[in-house]
MIVOGU-530790 format. One record per residue (C-alpha): y, z, x; residue in three letters. Coordinates in steps of 0.1 Angstrom, whole numbers, padded with zeros to 4 digits, always signed. Layout:
YZXALA/...
//
This chain:
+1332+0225+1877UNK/+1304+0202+1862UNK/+1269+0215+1873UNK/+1245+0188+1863UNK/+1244+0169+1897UNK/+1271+0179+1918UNK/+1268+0176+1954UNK/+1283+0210+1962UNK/+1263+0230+1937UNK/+1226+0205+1943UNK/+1233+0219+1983UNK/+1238+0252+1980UNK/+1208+0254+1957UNK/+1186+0239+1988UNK/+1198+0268+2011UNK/+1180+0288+1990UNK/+1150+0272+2005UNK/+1161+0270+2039UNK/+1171+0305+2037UNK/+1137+0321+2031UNK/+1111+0297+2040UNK/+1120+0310+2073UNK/+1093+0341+2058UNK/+1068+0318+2050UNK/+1068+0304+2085UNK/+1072+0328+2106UNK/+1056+0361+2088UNK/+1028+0346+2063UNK/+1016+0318+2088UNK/+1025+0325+2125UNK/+1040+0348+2141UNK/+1032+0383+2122UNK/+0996+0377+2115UNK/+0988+0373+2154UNK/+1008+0405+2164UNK/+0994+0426+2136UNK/+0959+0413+2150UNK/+0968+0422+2187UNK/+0985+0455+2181UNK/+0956+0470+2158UNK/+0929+0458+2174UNK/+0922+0485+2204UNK/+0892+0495+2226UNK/+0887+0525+2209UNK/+0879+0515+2174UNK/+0879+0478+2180UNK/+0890+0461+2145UNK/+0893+0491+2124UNK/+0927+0506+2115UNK/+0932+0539+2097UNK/+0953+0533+2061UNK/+0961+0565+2046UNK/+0933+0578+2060UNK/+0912+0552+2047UNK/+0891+0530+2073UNK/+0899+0487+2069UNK/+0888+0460+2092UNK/+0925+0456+2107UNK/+0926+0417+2087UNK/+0908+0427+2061UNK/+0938+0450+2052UNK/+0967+0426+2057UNK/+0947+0399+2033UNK/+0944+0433+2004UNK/+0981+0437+2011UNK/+0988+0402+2002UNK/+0968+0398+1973UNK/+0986+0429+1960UNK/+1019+0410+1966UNK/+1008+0382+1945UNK/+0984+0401+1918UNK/+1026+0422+1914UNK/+1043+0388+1909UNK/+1015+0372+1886UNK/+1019+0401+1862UNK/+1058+0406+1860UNK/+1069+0366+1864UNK/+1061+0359+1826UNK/+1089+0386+1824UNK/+1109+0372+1849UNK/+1105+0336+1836UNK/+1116+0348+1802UNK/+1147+0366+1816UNK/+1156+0338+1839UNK/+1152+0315+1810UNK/+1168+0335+1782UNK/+1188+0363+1791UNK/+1214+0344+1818UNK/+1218+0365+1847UNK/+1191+0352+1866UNK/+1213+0349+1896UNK/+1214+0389+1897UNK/+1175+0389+1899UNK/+1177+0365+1926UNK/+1196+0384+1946UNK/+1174+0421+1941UNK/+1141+0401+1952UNK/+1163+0384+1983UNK/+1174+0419+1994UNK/+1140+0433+1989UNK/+1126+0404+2010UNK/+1148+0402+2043UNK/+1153+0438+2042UNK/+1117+0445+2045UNK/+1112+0418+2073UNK/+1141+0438+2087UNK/+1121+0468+2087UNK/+1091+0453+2105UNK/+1113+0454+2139UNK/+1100+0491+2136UNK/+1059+0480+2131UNK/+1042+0491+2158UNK/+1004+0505+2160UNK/+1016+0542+2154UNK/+1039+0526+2123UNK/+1010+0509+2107UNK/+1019+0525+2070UNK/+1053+0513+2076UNK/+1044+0478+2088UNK/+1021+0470+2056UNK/+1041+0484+2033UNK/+1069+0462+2041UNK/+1047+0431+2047UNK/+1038+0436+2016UNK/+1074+0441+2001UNK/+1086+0408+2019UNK/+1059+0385+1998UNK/+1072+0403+1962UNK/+1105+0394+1973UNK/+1098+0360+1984UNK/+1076+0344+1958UNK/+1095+0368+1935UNK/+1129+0351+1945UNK/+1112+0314+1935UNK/+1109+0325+1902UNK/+1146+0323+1898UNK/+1153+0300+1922UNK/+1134+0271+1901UNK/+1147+0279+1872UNK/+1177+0268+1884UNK/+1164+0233+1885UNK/+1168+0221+1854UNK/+1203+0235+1850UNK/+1221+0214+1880UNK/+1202+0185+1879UNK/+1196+0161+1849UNK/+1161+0147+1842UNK/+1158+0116+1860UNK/+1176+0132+1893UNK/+1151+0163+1894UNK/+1124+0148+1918UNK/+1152+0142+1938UNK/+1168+0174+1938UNK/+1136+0190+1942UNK/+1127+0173+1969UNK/+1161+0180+1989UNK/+1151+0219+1985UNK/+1117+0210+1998UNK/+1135+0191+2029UNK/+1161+0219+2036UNK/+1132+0246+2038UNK/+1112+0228+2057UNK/+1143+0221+2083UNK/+1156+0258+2078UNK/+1121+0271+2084UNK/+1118+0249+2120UNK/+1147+0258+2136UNK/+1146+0296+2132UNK/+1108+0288+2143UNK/+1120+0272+2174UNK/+1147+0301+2181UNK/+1118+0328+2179UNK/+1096+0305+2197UNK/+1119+0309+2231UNK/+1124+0344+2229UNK/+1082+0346+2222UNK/+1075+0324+2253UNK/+1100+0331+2276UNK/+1107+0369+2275UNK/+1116+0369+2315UNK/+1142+0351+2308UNK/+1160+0376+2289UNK/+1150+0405+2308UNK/+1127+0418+2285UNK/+1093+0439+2293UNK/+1080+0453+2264UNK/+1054+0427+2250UNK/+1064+0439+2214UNK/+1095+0433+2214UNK/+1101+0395+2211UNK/+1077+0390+2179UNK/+1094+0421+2163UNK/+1127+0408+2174UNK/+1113+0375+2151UNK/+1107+0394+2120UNK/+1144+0413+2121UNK/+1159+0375+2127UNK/+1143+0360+2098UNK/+1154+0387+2077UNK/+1192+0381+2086UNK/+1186+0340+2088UNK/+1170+0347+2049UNK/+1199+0372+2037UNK/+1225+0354+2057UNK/+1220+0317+2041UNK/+1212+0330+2006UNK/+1251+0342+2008UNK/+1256+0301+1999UNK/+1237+0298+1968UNK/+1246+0330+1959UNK/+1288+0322+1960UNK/+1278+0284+1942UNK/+1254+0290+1919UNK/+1260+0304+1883UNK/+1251+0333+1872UNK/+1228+0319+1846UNK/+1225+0292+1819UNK/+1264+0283+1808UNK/+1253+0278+1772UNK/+1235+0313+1772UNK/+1243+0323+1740UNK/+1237+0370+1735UNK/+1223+0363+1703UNK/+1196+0342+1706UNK/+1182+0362+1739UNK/+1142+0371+1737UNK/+1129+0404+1739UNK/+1112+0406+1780UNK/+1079+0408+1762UNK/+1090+0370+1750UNK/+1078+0361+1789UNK/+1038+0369+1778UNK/+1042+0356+1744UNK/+1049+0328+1754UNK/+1019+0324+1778UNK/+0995+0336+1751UNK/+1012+0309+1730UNK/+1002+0280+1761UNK/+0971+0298+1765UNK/+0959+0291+1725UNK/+0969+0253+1731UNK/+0954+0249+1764UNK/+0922+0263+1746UNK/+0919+0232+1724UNK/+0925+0206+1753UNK/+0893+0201+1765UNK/+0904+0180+1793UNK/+0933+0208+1805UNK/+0913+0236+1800UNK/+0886+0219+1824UNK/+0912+0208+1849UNK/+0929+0244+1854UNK/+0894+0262+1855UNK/+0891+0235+1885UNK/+0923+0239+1900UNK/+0916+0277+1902UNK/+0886+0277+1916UNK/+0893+0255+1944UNK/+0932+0272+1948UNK/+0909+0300+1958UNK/+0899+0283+1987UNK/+0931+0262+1997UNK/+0957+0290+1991UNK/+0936+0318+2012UNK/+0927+0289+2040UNK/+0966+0284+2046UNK/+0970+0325+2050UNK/+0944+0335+2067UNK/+0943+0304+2093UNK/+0961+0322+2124UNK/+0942+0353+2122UNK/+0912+0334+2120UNK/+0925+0318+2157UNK/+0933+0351+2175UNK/+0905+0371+2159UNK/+0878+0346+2165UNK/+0884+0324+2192UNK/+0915+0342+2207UNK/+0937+0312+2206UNK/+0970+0320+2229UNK/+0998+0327+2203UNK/+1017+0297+2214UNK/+0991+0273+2209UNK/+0985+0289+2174UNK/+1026+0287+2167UNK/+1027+0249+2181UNK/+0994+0239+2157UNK/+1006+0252+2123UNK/+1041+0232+2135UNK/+1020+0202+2138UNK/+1003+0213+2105UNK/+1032+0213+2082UNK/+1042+0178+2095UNK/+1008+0164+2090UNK/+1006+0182+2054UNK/+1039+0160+2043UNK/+1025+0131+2058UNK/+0991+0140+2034UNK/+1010+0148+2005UNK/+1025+0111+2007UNK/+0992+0096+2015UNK/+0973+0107+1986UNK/+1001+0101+1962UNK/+0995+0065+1974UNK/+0958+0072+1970UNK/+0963+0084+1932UNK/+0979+0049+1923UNK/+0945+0031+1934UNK/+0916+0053+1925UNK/+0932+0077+1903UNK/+0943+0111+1903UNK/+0905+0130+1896UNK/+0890+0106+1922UNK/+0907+0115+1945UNK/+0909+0153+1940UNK/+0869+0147+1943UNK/+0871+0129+1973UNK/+0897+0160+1992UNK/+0878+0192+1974UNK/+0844+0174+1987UNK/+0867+0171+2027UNK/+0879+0208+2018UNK/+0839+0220+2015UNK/+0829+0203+2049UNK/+0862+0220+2068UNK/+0852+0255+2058UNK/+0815+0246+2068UNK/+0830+0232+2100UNK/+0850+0266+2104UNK/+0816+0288+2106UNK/+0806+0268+2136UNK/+0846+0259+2157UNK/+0839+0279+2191UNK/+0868+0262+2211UNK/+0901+0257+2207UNK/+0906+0222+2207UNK/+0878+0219+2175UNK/+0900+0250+2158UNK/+0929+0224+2165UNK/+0916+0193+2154UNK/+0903+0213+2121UNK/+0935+0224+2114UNK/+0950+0189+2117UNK/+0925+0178+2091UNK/+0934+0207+2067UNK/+0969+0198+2072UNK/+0962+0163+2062UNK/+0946+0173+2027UNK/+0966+0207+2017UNK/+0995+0191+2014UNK/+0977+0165+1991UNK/+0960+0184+1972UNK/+0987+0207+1962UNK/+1011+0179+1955UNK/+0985+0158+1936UNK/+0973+0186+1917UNK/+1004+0195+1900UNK/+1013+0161+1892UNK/+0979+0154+1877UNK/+0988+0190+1855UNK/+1020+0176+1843UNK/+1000+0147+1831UNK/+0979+0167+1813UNK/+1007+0188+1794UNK/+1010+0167+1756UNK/+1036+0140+1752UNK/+1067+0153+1737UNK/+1064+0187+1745UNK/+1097+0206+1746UNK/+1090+0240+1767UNK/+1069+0221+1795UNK/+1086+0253+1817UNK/+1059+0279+1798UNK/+1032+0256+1809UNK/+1040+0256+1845UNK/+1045+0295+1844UNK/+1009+0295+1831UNK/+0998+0271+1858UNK/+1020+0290+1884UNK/+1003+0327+1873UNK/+0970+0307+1876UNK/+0977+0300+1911UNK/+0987+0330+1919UNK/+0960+0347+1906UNK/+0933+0319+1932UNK/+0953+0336+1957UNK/+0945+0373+1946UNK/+0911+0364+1941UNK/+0910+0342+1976UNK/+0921+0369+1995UNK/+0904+0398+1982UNK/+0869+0383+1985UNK/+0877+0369+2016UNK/+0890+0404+2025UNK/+0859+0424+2012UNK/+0829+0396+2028UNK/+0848+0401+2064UNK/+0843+0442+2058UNK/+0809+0436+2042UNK/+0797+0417+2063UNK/+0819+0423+2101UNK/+0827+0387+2104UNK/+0854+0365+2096UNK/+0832+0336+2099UNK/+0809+0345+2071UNK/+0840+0345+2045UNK/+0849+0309+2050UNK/+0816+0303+2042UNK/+0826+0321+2009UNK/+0856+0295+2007UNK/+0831+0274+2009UNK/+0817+0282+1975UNK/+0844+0282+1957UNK/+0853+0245+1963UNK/+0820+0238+1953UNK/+0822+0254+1919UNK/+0858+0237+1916UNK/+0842+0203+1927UNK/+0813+0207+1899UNK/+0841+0215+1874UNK/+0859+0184+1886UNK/+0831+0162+1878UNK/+0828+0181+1846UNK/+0863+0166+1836UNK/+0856+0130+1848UNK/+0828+0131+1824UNK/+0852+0138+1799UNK/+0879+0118+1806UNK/+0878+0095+1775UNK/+0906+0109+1754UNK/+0941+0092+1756UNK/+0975+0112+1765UNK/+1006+0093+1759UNK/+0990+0060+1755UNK/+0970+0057+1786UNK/+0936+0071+1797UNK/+0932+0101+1816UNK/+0907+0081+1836UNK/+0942+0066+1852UNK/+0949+0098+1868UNK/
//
């Protein structure tokens, strides 16, 4: 069976998507961060939880148990790019870190206040497996598709996630808002009964790629397979040419800096709304919903945006939107300002994440045969915004005892990538492949 472009193989690749996005929905953004909010906040010690016998604001702990997720994948996917580019059973990988991830959202049917170990632990098990799992699952890209269908493909996976992620969304929200219905009393049981369904939703439509797909490259060849340590070389090797591009090495000191901010915004956003303003866990469901739809819409709108004024212009013009939203997000006391905020945010994240990895590919030099070790680097460089996002929003909220103070922090951090920004427009008189930067 031919792989490049065939229909049977390009679908079963996009249930990947729709199989675990169904995490990313319902345990990063929605569901699990209210709980864990309710459940460990308690009259008796208010917002402090007890971790091993170390003391945590209860948000501050989940946001350290995330970062640790993402600071474990930045340091092992060099080695995981290099084995799923090299060694040709990248489908086997793709498997351990799907297993690890739905059996771990499995296991947080059991989280309750006196299972708090338990519950972070495998909170934190589920994002390894997940962002883990994408690793392998992009790799694939360039292996069923040919070049000039790959937007296409990729943006079928993109679709089938986002419709995957929805439904099972939808199915959780009636059990969440109508428990009478089905008998049931105990107020934990319907948003731990989410967690156990999106593990078997994730497990049980991965089974699809994971009958279609090939177990790695066909023209793997034993002999020519790279050490594991090949994974890190090869970033030090991007790193020493990204050193002598002014204009790149300005862009992704940029791009992290303001990552910080957008990456940590989109995690943190729910707790945020219980914590803060006590937002009813429905309305909080129903607004990152509408949030996902209005980031699509964004994501289209500034692409449209970058054909007129250019791709740095309008980076500017969103980082500089980004700085007055976290300002705004010291002062929201209602719930229809913490909605309308988050329909603004919604608007720009998915631009600026689109936009900004567009404007990187623009960037990389004409010609260039491994453009996959430069988007590992620029992948371990988000990654990395996110560690750093979370742990310093993390440690302000403890520092300081409120939430309020760390998007202020955010704050920051868009302004430094904003300066930076400007620091690379200034620049932008060298040519890449014929045409001025300044047309990005």
């Amino acid at each position: 069976m031919a792989l490049k472009n065939n229909k049977r193989v390009i679908r079963s690749w996009a249930f990947f998507d729709w199989a675990n996005s169904s995490y990313n929905l319902v345990i990063t953004s929605t569901v699990f961060p209210v709980y864990y909010t309710i459940i460990t906040t308690t009259k008796e010690h208010g917002d402090q939880v007890s971790f091993f016998g170390f003391k945590f604001v209860n948000t501050a702990l989940s946001n350290y148990a995330l970062a640790s997720a993402y600071l474990i994948v930045a340091l092992i996917s060099p080695f995981l790019t290099s084995m799923a580019d090299h060694r040709g059973n990248k489908r086997i990988f793709m498997k351990l870190f799907t297993w690890l991830g739905a059996l771990s959202c499995c296991a947080l049917y059991f989280f309750k206040l006196d299972t708090l170990e338990l519950g972070i632990i495998c909170f934190t098990l589920a994002a390894i497996g997940y962002s883990g799992g994408f690793v392998f699952y992009n790799s694939y890209l360039p292996e069923i598709a040919t070049a000039d269908q790959q937007d296409a493909v990729s943006a079928k996976g993109f679709s089938y996630g986002y419709v995957g992620s929805v439904i099972l969304q939808l199915i959780c929200f009636v059990f969440l808002l109508m428990p009478d219905r089905f008998g049931i009393t105990d107020e934990s049981f319907p948003p731990r009964l989410t967690f156990l369904l999106v593990g078997l939703w994730w497990i049980g439509f991965a089974q699809i790629p994971f009958r279609v797909l090939p177990k790695g490259s066909p023209n793997f060849n034993p002999e020519d397979q790279k050490k594991i340590s090949g994974g890190l070389m090869e970033l030090k090797k991007v790193w020493h040419q990204i050193r002598q591009m002014s204009i790149m090495k300005r862009f992704l000191m940029a791009f992290m800096f303001y990552s910080m901010g957008v990456q940590t915004v989109m995690l943190v956003a729910a707790n945020f709304g219980e914590k803060i303003l006590h937002l009813p866990t429905s309305g909080l469901i129903a607004v990152i919903l509408i949030v996902q739809l209005v980031a699509i819409a964004g994501a289209n709108l500034m692409s449209r945006f970058s054909r007129l004024y250019g791709n740095i212009n309008v980076l500017l013009s969103v980082v500089f939107i980004w700085i007055l939203m976290c300002i705004s997000a010291y002062y929201v006391s209602t719930g229809n300002q913490f909605y309308l905020l988050a329909a603004i945010i919604g608007l720009i994240m998915g631009g600026i994440q689109s936009l900004s990895r567009s404007t990187y590919s623009k960037y990389i030099p004409h010609g260039t045969a491994d453009t996959a070790s430069f988007f590992s680097f620029y992948d371990v460089t988000e990654k990395l915004a996110i560690v750093a996002g979370l742990a310093s929003f993390a440690y302000i909220e403890e520092l300081t005892g409120n939430m309020r103070n760390s998007a202020i922090a955010l704050a920051l951090f868009f302004v430094i990538g904003l300066v930076l920004l400007l620091s690379l427009k200034r620049t932008e008189s060298k040519v890449i492949t014929g045409v001025k930067t300044s047309s990005f």
